[in-house]
C-alpha positions as CSV (number, residue, x, y, z in Angstrom):
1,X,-259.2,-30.9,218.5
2,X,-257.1,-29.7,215.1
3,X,-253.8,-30.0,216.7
4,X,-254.8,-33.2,218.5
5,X,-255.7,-34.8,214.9
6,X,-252.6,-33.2,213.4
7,X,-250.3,-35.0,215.9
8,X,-252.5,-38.6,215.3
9,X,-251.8,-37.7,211.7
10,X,-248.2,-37.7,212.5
11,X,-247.8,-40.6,214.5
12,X,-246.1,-43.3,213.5
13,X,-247.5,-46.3,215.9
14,X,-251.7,-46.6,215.8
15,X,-253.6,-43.4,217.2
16,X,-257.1,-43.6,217.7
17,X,-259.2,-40.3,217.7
18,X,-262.7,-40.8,220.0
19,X,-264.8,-37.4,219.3
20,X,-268.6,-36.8,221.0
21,X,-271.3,-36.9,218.3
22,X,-274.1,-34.3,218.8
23,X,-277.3,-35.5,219.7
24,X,-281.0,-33.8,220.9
25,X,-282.3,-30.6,220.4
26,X,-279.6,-28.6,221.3
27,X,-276.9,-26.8,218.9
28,X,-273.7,-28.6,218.6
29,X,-271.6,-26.2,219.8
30,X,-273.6,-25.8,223.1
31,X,-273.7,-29.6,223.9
32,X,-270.0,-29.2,222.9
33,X,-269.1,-26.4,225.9
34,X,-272.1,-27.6,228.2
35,X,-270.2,-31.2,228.2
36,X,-266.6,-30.4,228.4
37,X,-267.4,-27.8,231.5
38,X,-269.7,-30.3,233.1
39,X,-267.0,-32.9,232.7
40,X,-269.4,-34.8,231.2
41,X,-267.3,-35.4,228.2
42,X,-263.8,-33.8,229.3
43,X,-260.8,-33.0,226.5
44,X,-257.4,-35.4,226.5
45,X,-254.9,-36.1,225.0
46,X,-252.9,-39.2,225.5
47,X,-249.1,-39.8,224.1
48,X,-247.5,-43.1,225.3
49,X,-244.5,-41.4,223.8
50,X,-244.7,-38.0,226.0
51,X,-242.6,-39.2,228.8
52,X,-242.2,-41.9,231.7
53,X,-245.0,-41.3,233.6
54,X,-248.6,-40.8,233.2
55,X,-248.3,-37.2,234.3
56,X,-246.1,-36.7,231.4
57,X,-248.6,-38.9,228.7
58,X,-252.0,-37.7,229.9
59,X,-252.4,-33.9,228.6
60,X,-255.8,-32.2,230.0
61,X,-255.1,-28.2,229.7
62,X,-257.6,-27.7,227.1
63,X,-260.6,-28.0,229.6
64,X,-261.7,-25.0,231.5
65,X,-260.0,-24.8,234.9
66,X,-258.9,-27.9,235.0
67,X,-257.3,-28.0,238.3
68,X,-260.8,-27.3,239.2
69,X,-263.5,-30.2,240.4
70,X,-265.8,-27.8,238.0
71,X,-265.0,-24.5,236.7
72,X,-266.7,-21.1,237.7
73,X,-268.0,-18.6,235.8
74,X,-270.0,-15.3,237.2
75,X,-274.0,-15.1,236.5
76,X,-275.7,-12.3,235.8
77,X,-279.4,-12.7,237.7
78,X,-281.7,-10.8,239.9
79,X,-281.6,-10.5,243.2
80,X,-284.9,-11.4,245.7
81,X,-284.9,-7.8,246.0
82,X,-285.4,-7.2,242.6
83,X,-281.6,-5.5,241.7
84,X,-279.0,-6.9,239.4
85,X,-276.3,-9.0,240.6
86,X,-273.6,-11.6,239.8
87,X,-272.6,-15.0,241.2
88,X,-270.0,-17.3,240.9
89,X,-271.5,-20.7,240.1
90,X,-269.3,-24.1,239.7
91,X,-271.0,-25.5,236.5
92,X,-271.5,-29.0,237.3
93,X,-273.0,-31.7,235.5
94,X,-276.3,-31.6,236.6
95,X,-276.3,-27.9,235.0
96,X,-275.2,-29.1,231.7
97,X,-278.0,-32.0,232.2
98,X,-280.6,-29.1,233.0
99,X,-280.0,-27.5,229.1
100,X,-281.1,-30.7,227.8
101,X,-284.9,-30.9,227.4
102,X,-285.3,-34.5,227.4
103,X,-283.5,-34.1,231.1
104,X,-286.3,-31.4,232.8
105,X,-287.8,-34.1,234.1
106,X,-284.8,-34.5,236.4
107,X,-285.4,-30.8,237.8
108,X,-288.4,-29.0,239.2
109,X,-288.5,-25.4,240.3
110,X,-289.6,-24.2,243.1
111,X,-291.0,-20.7,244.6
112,X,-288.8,-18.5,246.6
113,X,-291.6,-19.3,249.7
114,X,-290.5,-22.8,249.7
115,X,-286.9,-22.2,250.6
116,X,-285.7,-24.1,253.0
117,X,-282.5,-24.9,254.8
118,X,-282.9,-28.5,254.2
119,X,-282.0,-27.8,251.0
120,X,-278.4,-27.9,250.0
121,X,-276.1,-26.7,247.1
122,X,-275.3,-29.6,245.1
123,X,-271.7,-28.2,244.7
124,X,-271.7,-28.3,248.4
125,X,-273.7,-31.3,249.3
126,X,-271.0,-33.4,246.8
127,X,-268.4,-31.6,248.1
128,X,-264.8,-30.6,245.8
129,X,-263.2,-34.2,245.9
130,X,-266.4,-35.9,244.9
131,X,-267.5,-37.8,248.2
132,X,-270.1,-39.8,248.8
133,X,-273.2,-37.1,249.1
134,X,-274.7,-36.0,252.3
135,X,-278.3,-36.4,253.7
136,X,-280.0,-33.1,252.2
137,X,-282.1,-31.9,249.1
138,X,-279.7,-31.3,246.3
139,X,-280.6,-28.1,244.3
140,X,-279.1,-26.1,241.5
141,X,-279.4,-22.1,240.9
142,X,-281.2,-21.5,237.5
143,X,-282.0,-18.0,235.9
144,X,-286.0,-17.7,235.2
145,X,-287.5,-16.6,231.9
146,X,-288.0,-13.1,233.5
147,X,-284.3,-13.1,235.3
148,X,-284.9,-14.2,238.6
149,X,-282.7,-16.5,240.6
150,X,-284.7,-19.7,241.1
151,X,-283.8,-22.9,242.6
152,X,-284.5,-26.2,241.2
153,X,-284.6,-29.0,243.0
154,X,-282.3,-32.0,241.3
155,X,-283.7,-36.1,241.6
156,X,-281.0,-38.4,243.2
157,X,-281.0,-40.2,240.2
158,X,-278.9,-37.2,238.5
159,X,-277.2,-36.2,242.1
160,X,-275.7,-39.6,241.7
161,X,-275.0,-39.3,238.0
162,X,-273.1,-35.8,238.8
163,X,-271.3,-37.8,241.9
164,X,-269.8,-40.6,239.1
165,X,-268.5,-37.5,236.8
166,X,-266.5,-35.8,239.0
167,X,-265.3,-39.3,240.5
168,X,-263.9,-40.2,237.2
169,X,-262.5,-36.2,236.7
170,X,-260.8,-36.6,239.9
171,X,-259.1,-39.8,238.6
172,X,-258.3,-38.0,235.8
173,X,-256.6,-35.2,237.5
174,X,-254.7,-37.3,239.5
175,X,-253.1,-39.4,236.2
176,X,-252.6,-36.3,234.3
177,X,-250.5,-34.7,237.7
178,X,-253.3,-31.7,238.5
179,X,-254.7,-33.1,241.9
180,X,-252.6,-36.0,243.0
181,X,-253.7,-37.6,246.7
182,X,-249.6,-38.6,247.1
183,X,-248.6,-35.1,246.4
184,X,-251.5,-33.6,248.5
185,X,-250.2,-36.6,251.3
186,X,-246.6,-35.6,250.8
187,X,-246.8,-31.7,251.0
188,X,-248.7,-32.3,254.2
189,X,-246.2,-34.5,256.0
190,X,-243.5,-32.2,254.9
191,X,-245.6,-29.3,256.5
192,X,-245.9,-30.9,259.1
193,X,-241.8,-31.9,260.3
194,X,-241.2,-28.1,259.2
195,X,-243.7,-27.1,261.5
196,X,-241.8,-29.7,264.2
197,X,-238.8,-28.8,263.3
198,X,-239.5,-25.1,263.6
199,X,-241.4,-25.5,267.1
200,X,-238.1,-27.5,268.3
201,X,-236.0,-24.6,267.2
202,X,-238.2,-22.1,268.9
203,X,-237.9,-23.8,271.7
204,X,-234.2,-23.9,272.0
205,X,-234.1,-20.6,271.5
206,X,-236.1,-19.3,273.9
207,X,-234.7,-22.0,276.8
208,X,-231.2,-19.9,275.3
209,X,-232.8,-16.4,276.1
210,X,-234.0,-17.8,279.6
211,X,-230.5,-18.9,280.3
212,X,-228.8,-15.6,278.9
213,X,-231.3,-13.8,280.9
214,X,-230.7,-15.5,284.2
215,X,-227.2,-14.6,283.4
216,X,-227.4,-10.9,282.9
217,X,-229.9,-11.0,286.2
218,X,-226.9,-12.6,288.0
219,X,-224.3,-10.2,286.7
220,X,-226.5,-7.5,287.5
221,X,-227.2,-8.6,291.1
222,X,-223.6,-9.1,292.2
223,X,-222.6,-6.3,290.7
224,X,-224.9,-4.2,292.8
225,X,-224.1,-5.8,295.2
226,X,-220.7,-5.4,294.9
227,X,-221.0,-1.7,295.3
228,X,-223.2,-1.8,298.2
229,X,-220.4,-3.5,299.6
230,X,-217.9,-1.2,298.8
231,X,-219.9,2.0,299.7
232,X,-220.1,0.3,303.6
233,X,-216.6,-1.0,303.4
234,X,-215.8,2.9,303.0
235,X,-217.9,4.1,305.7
236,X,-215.0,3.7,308.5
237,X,-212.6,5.3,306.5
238,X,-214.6,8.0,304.9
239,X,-214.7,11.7,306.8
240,X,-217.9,12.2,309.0
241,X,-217.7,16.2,309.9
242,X,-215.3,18.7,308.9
243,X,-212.8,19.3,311.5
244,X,-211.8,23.0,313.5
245,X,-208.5,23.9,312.2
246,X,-205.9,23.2,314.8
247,X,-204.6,26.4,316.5
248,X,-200.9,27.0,316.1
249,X,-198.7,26.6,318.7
250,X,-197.7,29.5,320.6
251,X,-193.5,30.8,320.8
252,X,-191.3,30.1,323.2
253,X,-190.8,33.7,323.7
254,X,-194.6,34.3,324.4
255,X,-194.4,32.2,327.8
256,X,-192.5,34.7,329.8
257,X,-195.5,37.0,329.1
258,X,-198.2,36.3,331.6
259,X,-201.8,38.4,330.7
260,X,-203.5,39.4,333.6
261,X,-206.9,37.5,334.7
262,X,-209.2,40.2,332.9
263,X,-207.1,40.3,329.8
264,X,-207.2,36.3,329.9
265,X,-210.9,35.9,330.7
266,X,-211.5,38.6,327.7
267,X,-209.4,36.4,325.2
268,X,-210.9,33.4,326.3
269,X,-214.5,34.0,325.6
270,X,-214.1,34.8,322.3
271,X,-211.4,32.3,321.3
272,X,-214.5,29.4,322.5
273,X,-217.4,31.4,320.6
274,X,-214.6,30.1,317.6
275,X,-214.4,26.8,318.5
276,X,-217.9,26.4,318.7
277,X,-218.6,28.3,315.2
278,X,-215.8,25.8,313.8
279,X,-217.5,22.5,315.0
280,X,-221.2,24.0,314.6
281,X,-224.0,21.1,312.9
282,X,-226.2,24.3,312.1
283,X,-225.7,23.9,308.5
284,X,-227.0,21.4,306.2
285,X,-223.9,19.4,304.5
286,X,-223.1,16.0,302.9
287,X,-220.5,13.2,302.8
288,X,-220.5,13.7,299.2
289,X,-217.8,10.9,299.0
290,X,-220.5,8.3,300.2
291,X,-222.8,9.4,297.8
292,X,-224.3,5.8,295.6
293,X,-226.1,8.1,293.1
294,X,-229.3,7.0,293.9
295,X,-231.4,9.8,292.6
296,X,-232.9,9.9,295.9
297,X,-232.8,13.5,297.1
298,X,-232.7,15.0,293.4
299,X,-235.8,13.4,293.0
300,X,-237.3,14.6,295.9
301,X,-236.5,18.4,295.0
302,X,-233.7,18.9,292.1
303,X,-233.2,23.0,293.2
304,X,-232.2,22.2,296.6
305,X,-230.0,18.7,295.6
306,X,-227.7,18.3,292.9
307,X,-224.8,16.3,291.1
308,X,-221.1,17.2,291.1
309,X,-218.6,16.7,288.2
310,X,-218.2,13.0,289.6
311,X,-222.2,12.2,290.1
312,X,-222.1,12.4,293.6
313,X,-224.8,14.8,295.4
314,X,-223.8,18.2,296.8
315,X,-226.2,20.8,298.2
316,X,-227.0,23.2,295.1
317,X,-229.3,25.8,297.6
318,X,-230.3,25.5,300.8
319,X,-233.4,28.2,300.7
320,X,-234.4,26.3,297.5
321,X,-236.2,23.7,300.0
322,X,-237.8,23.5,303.3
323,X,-236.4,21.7,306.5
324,X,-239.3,19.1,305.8
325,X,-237.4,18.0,302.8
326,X,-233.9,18.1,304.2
327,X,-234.7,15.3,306.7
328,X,-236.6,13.7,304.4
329,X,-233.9,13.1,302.0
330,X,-231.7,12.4,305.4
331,X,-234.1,9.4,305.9
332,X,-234.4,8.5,302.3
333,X,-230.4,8.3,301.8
334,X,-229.4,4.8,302.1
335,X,-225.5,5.6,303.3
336,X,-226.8,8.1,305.4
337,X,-224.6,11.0,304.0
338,X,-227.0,13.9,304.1
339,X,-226.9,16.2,307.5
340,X,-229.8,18.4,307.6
341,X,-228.2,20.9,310.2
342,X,-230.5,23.3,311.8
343,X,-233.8,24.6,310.0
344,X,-233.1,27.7,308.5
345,X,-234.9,30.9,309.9
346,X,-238.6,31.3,309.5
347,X,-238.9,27.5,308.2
348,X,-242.9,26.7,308.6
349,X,-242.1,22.8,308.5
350,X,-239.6,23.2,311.1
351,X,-241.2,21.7,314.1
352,X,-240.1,20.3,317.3
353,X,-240.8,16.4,316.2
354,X,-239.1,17.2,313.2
355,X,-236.0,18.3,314.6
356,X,-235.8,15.6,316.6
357,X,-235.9,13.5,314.3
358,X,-233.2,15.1,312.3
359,X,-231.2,14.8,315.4
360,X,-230.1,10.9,314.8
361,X,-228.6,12.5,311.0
362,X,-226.6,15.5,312.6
């Protein structure tokens, strides 16, 4: 209020300076306070000279929370229970209406027993941007003589009265730039092309990852398929069996020798017992150079299979494993490149269906 009449004081056009006289029972200073926070008789200040707009002219920052429809404050009370608590009341009009005693007539308090949920908050029944009031019983919380938390009822005559103050604080607000409906209409059209805008963009992006991932599927296919090519181009061409060394051929000079039948018949047998260890499918091999890598037998058992230097499977021990899973990993291979041979000695799996189906491999 000083600095307001020290600015009228140096004005130069005509200034005009409207101040609340106290009236009733009450102490100035609390009709002062009850007023102002009830927006009852709210504080401005209005400077034609301030700027261009009414935003600029129209100064309200000496109320209490005035971005507020009414300002809160905590209440110390007691609780139904009987123990101390706080609350954070709006002070409305209605509450600085209840501190005048020529007003009581307006209120009446009732017992806890006659709660009911037909009665309604008159914050909340009036709502924060001072709507017409809904169908209810309008009450305000009041602090008994002994501390309790009471409610007391409020007549509509002063429900409407408290509707019509924060009607004309709301028009206040939006002149002096606090709660303007254009800015509130503007923020939420621009909130809501962002949101557009960003929904758009999201789904380009993902219709992007589809595309790349359809892609990188397609790479992926071909070029596994590509190799499976490749590995059954190479099956012609690739070795099946080691070969018997080729005997070397005998000298002219041993023609003119001619063994007898016994001698020759002794030679022979062994030189075929030879031939047959050379060309023998007892042992477990495998076209290593067919091998695809598939993981295949050295998952199946890892001390019996193994990789080389160029990741292609080799057999690391053959009494690591059991005939079982030789033929198993025969069936499992899908270039067919493991031989299972002949079940070792003593092999508990090796039986006669078994072995013929390792046959097919061999």
């Amino acid at each position: 209020l000083i600095s307001g009449l020290c600015e009228l004081a140096a004005a130069v056009r005509p200034a005009v300076a409207v101040v609340a006289q106290a009236s009733g029972a009450l102490p100035a200073w609390l009709q002062l306070v009850s007023g102002v926070a009830g927006r009852g008789t709210p504080l401005f200040r209005y400077d034609p000279g301030a700027g261009p707009s009414w935003a600029h002219r129209l100064a309200m920052g000496a109320n209490p929370q005035p971005e507020r429809p009414w300002p809160t404050y905590p209440i110390a009370c007691e609780g139904a229970d009987g123990k101390a608590q706080s609350l954070d009341l709006a002070f409305t009009f209605a509450h600085a209406a209840a501190l005048e005693p020529t007003l009581r007539k307006h209120f009446w308090v009732i017992p806890t027993s006659a709660w009911t949920d037909e009665q309604i908050n008159l914050r909340e029944l009036i709502g924060a941007d001072g709507d017409q009031p809904s169908l209810g019983l309008p009450f305000i919380w009041v602090v008994g003589e002994d501390g309790s938390l009471a409610r007391a009822i409020v007549t509509r005559q002063l429900t409407m009265g408290t509707h019509d103050h924060v009607r004309s604080w709301h028009t206040l607000q939006e002149l002096g730039g606090l709660d303007n409906e254009h800015v509130h209409r503007a923020t939420k059209v621009t909130l809501e092309m962002a949101h557009a805008e960003a929904a758009v963009r999201m789904e380009s992006l993902e219709a992007k990852h589809r595309e790349e991932l359809e892609v990188v599927r397609a790479e992926a296919a071909a070029e596994a398929m590509g190799r499976l090519v490749d590995v059954l181009m190479d099956l012609d061409s690739a070795p099946r069996s080691p070969r018997a060394p080729t005997a070397p051929a005998a000298p002219q000079g041993a023609l003119a020798e001619t063994p007898s039948a016994g001698t020759a018949a002794a030679e022979a047998a062994p030189q075929e017992d030879e031939d047959d260890e050379d060309v023998s499918f007892d042992e477990a091999w495998i076209d290593s150079p067919l091998c695809t890598t598939c993981n295949e037998c050295t998952n199946l058992n890892p001390r019996l299979f193994k990789y080389n230097g160029e990741d292609q499977a080799v057999i690391a021990d053959v009494n690591a494993g059991t005939f079982a899973e030789m033929v198993s990993a025969a069936v499992k291979c899908p270039v067919r490149c493991i031989h299972p041979g002949a079940p070792q000695s003593g092999d508990a799996t090796a039986t006669a269906e078994l072995i013929a189906q390792a046959a097919p491999f061999n």
